[in-house]
matplotlib code that plots the C-alpha trace (Angstrom):
import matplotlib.pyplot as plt

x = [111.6, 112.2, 112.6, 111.4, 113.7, 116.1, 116.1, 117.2, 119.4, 118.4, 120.0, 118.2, 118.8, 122.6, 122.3, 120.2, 121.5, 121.9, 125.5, 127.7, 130.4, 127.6, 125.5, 128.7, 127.9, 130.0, 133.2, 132.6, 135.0, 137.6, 136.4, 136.5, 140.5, 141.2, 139.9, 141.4, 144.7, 144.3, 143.5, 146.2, 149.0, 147.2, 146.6, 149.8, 151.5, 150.1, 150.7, 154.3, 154.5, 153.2, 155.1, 158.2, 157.1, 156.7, 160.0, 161.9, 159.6, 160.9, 165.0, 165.2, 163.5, 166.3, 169.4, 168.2, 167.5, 171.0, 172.5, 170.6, 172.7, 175.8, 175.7, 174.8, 177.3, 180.2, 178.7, 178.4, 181.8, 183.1, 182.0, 182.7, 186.0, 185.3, 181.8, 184.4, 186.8, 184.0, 185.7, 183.3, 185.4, 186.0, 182.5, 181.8, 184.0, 183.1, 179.4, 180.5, 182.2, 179.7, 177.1, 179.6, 177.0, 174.2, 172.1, 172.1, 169.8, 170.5, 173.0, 171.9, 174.3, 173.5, 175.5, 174.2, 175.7, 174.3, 171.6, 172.4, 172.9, 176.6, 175.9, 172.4, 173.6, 170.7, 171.1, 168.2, 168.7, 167.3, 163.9, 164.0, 160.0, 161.5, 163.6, 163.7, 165.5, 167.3, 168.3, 170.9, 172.7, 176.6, 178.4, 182.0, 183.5, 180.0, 179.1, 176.3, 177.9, 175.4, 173.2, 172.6, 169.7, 170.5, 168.1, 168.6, 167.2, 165.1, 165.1, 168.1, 166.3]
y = [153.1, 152.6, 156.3, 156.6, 155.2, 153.5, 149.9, 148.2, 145.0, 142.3, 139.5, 137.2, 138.9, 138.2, 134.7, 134.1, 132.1, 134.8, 134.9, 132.3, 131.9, 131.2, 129.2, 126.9, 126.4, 126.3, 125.9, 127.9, 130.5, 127.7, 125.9, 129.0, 130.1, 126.3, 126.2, 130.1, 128.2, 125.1, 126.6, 129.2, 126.7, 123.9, 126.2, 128.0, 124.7, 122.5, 125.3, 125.5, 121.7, 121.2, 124.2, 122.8, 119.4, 120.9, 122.8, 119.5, 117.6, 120.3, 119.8, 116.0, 116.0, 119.0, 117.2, 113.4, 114.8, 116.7, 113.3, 111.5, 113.8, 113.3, 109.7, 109.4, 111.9, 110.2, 106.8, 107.6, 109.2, 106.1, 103.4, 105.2, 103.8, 100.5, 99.8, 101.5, 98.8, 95.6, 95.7, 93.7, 92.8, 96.3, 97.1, 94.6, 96.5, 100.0, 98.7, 96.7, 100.1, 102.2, 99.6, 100.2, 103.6, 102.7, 105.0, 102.9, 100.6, 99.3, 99.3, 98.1, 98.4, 97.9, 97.3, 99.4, 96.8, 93.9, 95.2, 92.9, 93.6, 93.4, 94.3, 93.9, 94.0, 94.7, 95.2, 92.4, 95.1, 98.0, 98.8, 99.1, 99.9, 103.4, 104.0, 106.6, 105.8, 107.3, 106.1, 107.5, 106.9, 106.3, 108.4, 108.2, 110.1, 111.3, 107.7, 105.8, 102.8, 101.6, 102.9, 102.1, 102.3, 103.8, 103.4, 105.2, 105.2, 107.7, 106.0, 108.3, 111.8]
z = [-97.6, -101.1, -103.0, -106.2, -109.3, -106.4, -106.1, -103.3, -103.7, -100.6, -99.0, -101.0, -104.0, -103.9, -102.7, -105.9, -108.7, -111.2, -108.8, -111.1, -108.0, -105.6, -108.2, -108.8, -105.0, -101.3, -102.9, -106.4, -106.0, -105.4, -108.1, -110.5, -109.3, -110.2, -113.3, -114.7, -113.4, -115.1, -118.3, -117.8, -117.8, -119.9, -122.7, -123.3, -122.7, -125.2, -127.8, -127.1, -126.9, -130.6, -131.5, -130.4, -132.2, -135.3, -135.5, -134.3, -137.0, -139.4, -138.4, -138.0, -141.8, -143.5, -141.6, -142.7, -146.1, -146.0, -145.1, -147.5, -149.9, -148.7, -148.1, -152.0, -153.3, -151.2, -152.7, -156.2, -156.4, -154.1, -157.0, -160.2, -160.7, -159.5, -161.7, -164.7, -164.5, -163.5, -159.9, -158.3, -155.4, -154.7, -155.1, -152.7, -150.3, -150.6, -149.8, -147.2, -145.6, -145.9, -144.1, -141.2, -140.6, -138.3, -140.1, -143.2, -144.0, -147.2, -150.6, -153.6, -156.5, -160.2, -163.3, -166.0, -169.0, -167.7, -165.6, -162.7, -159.1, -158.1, -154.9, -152.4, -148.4, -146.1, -142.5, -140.3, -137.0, -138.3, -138.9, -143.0, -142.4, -141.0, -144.0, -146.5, -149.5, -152.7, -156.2, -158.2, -161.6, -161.1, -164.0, -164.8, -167.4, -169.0, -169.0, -166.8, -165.3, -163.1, -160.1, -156.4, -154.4, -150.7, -147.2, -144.7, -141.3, -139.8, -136.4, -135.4, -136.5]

ax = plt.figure().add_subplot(projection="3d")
ax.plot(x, y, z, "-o")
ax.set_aspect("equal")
plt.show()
């Protein structure tokens, strides 16, 4: 007997599918714990994976640019003397030392009276597409005496 303002729920009603587990069917309550798991590791654990990519991204590019940096200052103040006193010999040298680094790519080394390269060494190896690269004036005593070009590889970062 049904009172009045009561409704009764059937058998039938609850098999229905207005039920999403049971619409999903036999194994829909299976089905449903999978996917809640799926997404609750999947989701997290791409955004910690591309935030760990970014912050990596973000460290390789301050320490190559902080060697970049380096590299040139310890250049420059390597060949002042040498461009000062037409030294190409030891020009020659200083380059050739400095090629010893696996990180760098290339030395280019420019005369700033005659405009001429004294100095071009390229390393075949490495990959000089995956370079980033610097140019800089070489001063000595107030005066320009030439500039270098510098690559450096960002295959190591």
């Amino acid at each position: 007997m049904h009172e009045e303002g009561r409704i009764d729920v059937t058998e039938a009603d609850s098999n229905s599918p207005a039920n999403p587990i049971q619409a999903l069917g036999p194994h829909g309550l299976k089905l449903a714990i999978f996917v809640a798991l799926f997404l609750a590791f999947v989701i997290p654990g791409t955004a910690f994976y591309l935030l760990q990519t970014t912050t990596a991204e973000t460290r390789a590019r301050a320490a190559l640019d902080k060697d970049l940096t380096s590299v040139s200052k310890a250049l420059e103040a390597s060949l002042r003397g040498t461009l000062w006193d037409f030294s190409e010999a030891n020009t020659i040298e200083i380059v050739r030392a400095f090629m010893e680094d696996p990180r760098i790519t290339s030395i280019t080394v420019i005369d700033a009276m005659s405009g001429k390269s004294v100095v071009d060494l390229r390393v075949a190896e490495r990959d000089r597409e995956a370079s980033i690269y610097r140019e800089s004036n070489i001063e000595y005593k107030g005066n320009i005496v030439g500039r270098f070009k510098l690559g450096l590889s960002m295959a190591t970062y």
